[in-house]
Kinemage of the C-alpha trace (Angstrom):
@kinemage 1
@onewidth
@group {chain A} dominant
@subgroup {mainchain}
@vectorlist {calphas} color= white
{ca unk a 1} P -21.458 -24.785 -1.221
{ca unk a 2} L -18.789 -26.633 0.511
{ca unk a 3} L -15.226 -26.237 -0.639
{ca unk a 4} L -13.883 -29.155 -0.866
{ca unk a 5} L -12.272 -29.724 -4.588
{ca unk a 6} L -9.363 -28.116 -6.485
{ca unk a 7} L -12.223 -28.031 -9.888
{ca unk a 8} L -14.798 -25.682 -7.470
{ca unk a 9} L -11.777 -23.479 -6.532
{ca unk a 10} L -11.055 -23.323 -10.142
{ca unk a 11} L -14.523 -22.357 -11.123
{ca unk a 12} L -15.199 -20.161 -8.326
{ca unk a 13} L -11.363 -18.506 -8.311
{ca unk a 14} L -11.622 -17.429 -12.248
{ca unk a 15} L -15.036 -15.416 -11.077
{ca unk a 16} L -12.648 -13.624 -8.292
{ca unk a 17} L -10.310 -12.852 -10.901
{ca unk a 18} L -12.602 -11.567 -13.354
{ca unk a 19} L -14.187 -9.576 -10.064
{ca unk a 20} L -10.478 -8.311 -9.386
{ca unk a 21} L -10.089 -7.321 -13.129
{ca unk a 22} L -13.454 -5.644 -13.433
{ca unk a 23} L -12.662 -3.922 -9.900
{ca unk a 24} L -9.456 -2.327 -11.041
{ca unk a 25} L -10.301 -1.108 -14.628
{ca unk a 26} L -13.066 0.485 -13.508
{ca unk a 27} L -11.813 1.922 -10.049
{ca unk a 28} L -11.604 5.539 -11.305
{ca unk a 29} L -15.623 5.467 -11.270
{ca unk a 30} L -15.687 4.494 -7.280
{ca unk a 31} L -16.218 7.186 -4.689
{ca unk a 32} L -12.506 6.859 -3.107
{ca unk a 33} L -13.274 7.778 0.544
{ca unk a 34} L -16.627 5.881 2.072
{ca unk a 35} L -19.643 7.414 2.845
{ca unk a 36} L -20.273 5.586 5.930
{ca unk a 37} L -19.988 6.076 9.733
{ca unk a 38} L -17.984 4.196 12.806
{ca unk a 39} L -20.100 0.788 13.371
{ca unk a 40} L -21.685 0.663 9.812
{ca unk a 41} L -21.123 -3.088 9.090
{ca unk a 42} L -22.678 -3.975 12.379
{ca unk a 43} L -26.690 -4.290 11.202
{ca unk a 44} L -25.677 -6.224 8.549
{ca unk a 45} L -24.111 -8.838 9.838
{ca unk a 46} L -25.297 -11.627 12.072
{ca unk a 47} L -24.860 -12.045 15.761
{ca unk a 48} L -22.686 -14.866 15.143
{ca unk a 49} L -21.004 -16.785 12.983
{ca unk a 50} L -22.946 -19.348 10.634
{ca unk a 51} L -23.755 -22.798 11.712
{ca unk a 52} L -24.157 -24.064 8.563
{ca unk a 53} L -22.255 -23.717 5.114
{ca unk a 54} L -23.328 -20.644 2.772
{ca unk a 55} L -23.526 -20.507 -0.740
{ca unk a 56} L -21.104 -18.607 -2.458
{ca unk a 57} L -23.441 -16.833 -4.450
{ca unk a 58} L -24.474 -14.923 -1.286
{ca unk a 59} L -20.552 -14.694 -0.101
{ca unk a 60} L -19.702 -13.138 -3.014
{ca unk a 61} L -22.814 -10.997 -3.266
{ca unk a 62} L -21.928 -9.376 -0.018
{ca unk a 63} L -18.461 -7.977 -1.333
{ca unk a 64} L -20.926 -5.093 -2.967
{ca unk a 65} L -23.252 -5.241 -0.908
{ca unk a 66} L -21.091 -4.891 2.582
{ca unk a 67} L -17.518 -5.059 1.587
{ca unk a 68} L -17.390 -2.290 -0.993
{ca unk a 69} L -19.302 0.514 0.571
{ca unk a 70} L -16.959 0.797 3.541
{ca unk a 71} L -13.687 0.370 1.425
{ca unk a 72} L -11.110 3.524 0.867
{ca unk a 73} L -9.890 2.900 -2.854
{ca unk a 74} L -6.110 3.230 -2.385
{ca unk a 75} L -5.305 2.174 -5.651
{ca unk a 76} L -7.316 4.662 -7.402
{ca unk a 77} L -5.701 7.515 -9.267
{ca unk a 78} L -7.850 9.661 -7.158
{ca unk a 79} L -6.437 8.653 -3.786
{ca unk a 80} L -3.981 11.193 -2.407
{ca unk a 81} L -4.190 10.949 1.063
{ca unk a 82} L -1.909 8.257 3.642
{ca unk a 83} L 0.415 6.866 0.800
{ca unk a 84} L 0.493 5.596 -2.742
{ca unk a 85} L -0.273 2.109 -2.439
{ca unk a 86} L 0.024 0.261 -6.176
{ca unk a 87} L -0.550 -2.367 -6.964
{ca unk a 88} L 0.292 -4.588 -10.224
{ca unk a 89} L -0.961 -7.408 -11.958
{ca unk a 90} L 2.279 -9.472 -11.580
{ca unk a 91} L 1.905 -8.563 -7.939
{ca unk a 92} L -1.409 -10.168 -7.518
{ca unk a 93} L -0.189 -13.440 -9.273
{ca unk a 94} L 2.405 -13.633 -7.175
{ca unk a 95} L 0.399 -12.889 -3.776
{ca unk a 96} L -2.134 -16.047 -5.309
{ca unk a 97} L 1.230 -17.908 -5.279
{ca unk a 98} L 2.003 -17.256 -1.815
{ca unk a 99} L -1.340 -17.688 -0.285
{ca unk a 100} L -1.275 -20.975 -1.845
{ca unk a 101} L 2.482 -22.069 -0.320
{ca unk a 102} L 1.134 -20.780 2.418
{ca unk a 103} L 4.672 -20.919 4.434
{ca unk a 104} L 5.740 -19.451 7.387
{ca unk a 105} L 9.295 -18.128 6.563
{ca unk a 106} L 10.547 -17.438 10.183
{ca unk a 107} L 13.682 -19.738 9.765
{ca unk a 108} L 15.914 -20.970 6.895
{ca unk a 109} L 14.801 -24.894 7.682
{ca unk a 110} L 10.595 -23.675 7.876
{ca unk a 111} L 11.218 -22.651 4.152
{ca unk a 112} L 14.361 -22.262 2.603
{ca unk a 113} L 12.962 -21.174 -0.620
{ca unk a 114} L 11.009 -18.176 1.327
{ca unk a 115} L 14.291 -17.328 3.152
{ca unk a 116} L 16.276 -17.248 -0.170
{ca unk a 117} L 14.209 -15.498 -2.216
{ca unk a 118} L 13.823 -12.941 0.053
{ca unk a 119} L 17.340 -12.311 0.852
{ca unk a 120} L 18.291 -11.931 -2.921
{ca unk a 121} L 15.241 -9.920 -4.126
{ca unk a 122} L 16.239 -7.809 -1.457
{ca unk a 123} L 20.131 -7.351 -2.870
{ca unk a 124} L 18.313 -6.808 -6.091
{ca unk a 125} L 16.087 -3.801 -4.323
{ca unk a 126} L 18.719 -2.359 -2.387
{ca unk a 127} L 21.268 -2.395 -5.663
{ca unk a 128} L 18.023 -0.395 -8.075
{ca unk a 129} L 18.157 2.197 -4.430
{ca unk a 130} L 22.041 3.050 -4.760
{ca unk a 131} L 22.537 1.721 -1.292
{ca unk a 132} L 25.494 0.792 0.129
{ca unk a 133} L 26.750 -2.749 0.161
{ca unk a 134} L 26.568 -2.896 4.089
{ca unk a 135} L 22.757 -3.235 3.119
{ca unk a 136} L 23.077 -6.429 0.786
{ca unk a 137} L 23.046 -10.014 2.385
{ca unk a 138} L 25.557 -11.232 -0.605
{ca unk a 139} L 28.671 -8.670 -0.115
{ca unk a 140} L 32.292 -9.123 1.298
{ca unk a 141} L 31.961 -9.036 4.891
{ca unk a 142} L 28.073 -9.320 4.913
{ca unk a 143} L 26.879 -9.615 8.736
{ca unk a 144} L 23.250 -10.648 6.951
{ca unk a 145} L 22.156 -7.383 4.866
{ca unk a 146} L 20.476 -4.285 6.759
{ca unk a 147} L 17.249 -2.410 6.764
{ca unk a 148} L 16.644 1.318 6.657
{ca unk a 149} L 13.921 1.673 9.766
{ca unk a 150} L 12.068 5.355 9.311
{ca unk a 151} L 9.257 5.737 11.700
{ca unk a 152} L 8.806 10.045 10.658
{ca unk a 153} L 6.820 11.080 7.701
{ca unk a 154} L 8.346 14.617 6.612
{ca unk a 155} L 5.890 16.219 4.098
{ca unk a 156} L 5.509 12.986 2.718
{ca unk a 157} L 1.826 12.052 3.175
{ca unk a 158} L -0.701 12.908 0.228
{ca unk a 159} L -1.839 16.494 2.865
{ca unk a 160} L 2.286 17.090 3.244
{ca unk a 161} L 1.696 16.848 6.895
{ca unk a 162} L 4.698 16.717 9.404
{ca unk a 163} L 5.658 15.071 12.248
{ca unk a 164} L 6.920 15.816 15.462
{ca unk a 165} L 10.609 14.108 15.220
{ca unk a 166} L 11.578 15.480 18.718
{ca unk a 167} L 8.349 12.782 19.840
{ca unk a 168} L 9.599 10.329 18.051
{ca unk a 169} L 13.311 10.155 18.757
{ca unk a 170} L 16.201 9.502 16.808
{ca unk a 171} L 15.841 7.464 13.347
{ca unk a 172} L 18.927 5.708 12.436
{ca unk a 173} L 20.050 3.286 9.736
{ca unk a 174} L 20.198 -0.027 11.180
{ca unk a 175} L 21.885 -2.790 10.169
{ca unk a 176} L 20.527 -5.695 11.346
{ca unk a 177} L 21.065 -9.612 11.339
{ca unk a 178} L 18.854 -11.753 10.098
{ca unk a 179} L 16.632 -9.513 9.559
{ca unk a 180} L 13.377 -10.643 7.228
{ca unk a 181} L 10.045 -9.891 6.315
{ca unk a 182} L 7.171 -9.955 8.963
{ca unk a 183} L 6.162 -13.347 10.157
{ca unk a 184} L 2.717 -12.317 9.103
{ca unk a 185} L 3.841 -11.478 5.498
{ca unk a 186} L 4.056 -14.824 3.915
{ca unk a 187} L 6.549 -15.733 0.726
{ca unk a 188} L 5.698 -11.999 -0.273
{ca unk a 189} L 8.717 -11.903 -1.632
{ca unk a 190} L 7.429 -13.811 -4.612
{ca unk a 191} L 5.358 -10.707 -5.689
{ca unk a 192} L 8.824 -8.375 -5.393
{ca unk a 193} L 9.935 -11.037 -7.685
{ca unk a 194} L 7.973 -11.678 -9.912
{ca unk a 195} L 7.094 -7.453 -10.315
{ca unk a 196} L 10.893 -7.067 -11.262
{ca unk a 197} L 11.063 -10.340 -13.682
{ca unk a 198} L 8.143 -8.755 -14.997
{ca unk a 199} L 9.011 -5.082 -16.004
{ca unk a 200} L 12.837 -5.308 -15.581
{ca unk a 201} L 14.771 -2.702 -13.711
{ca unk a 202} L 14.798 -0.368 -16.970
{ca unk a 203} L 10.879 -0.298 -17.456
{ca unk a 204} L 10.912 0.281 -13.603
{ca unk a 205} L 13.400 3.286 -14.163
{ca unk a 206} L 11.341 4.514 -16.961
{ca unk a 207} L 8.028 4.231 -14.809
{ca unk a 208} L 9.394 5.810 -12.047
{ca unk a 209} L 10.735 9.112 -14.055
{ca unk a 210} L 7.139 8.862 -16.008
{ca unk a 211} L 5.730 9.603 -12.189
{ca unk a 212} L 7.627 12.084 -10.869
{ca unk a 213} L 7.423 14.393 -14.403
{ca unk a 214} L 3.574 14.053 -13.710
{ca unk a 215} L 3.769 14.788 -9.787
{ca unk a 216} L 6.092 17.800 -11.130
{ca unk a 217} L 3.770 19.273 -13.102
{ca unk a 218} L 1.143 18.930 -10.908
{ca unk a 219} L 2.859 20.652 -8.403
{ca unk a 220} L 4.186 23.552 -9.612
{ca unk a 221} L 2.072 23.602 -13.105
{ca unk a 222} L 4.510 24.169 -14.969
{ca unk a 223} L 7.291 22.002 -16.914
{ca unk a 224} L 10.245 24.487 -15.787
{ca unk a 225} L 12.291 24.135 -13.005
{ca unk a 226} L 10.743 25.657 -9.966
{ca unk a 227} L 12.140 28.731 -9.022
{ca unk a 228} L 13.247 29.219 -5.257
{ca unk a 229} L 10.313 31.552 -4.874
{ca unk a 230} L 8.153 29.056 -5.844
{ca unk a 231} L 9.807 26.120 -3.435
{ca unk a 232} L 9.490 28.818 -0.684
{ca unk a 233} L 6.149 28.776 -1.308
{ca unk a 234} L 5.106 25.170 -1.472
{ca unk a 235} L 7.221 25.071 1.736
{ca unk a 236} L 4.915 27.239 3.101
{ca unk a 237} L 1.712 25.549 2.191
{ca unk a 238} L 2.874 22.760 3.503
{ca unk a 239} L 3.971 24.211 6.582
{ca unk a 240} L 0.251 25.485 6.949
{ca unk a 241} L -1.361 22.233 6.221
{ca unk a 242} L 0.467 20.840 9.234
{ca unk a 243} L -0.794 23.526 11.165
{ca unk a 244} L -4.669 22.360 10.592
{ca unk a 245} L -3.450 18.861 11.536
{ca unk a 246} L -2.096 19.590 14.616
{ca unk a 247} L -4.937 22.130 15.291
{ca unk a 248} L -7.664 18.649 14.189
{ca unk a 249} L -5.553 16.552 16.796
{ca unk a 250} L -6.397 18.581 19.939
{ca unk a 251} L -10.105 18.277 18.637
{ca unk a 252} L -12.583 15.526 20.161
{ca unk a 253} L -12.670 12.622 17.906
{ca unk a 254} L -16.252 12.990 16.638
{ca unk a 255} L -14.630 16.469 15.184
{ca unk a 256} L -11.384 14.795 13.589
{ca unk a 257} L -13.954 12.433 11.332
{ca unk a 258} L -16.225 15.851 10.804
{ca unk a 259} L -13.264 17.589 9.211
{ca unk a 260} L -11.525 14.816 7.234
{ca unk a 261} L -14.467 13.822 6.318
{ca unk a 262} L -15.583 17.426 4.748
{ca unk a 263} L -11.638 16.938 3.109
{ca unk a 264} L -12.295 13.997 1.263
{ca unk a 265} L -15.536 14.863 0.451
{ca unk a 266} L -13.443 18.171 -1.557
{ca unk a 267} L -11.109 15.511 -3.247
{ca unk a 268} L -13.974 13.986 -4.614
{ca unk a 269} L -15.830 16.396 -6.175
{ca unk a 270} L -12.593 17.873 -7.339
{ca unk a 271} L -12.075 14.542 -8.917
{ca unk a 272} L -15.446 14.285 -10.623
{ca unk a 273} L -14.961 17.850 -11.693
């Protein structure tokens, strides 16, 4: 099937978004982490590319078949490794919007309407953050907003691993001009927009504080306030997780997939438990 007509993108798109509906309600019954191995997809592919136009019933038969069984689930509740990586069904709609503008924002005269929105959904980020005003485009004195650039991860991965900062030199707040979005990233800030319309900043709030009682009690299983015994000793824990990641990285790499891969394999049993 050739593509060639907005009515067969219609047709074909609402079975991609009945896919995408069926793939997210259901996520929590996916394996999260893949069993597969380096150079998986290779047998099941072609040499090359096709010479001739193929149907979309096999195209979209291959998402399961090839697609699927090398994917890690972020947005299942079951991930907790790397970081959380929601998504949202406002989100999506706006990511169909901006595939379909298809702009490249890397001016104000390529797309002024990319540049705009960007630079005021931004104010409205930075504003639901507490950050100063040197950080909004639209302030007194604005030299074109700012961006906070953090390049460490300090306990902040799902394993509470830690880098080396003395590797990674200094991290500063920088404020930059003209600073924007990716090149790559295209109108995305129509799915920060459209996410905020959405909810509004008090469902947002409300979300947020829903999260963090849950991570609480997860953590220290209990609904009190930790104790400084018990931060002491998540401290700790943490500080010996790090230790089997730096102790993995001096490993060949055939033994860094070997271990992670015994991790994950933990989470998901734990999971399923």
């Amino acid at each position: 099937m050739v593509f060639v007509s907005s009515p067969c993108y219609r047709f074909l798109g609402k079975e991609m978004v009945d896919y995408i509906c069926q793939y997210l309600t259901n996520i929590r019954e996916r394996r999260v982490y893949p069993d597969v191995q380096p150079g998986y997809m290779r047998d099941q592919l072609p040499d090359g590319a096709p010479l001739e136009p193929e149907s979309w019933d096999s195209i979209f038969r291959d998402i399961e078949n090839i697609i699927m069984p090398g994917v890690v689930h972020w947005q299942s509740p079951q991930m907790h490794a790397y970081f959380p990586a929601l998504t949202s069904w406002p989100s999506l709609l706006g990511d169909m919007l901006a595939n379909a503008i298809n702009c490249l924002g890397f001016t104000w005269a390529s797309s002024p309407a990319c540049t705009e929105l960007e630079m005021n959904v931004m104010d409205w980020l930075a504003q639901m953050m507490g950050l100063p005003e040197t950080f909004l485009h639209y302030h007194p004195g604005s030299k074109g907003g700012g961006i906070l650039q953090v390049c460490a991860t300090l306990g902040t991965t799902g394993v509470c691993a830690f880098d080396c900062l003395s590797e990674l030199g200094p991290i500063l707040w920088f404020p930059l001009q003209h600073w924007q979005i990716p090149l790559s990233r295209r109108f995305r800030s129509l799915k920060l927009w459209f996410v905020i319309r959405s909810f509004g900043v008090k469902k947002l709030q409300d979300h947020v504080r829903h999260v963090s009682e849950i991570v609480s009690a997860q953590n220290w299983k209990s609904e009190e306030i930790p104790t400084d015994e018990n931060v002491i000793r998540k401290i700790l824990e943490c500080a010996e997780t790090n230790r089997l990641t730096l102790a993995i990285k001096e490993r060949e790499q055939t033994d860094y997939y070997m271990v992670w891969d015994l991790f994950y394999q933990w989470l998901n049993n734990k999971g399923g438990s």
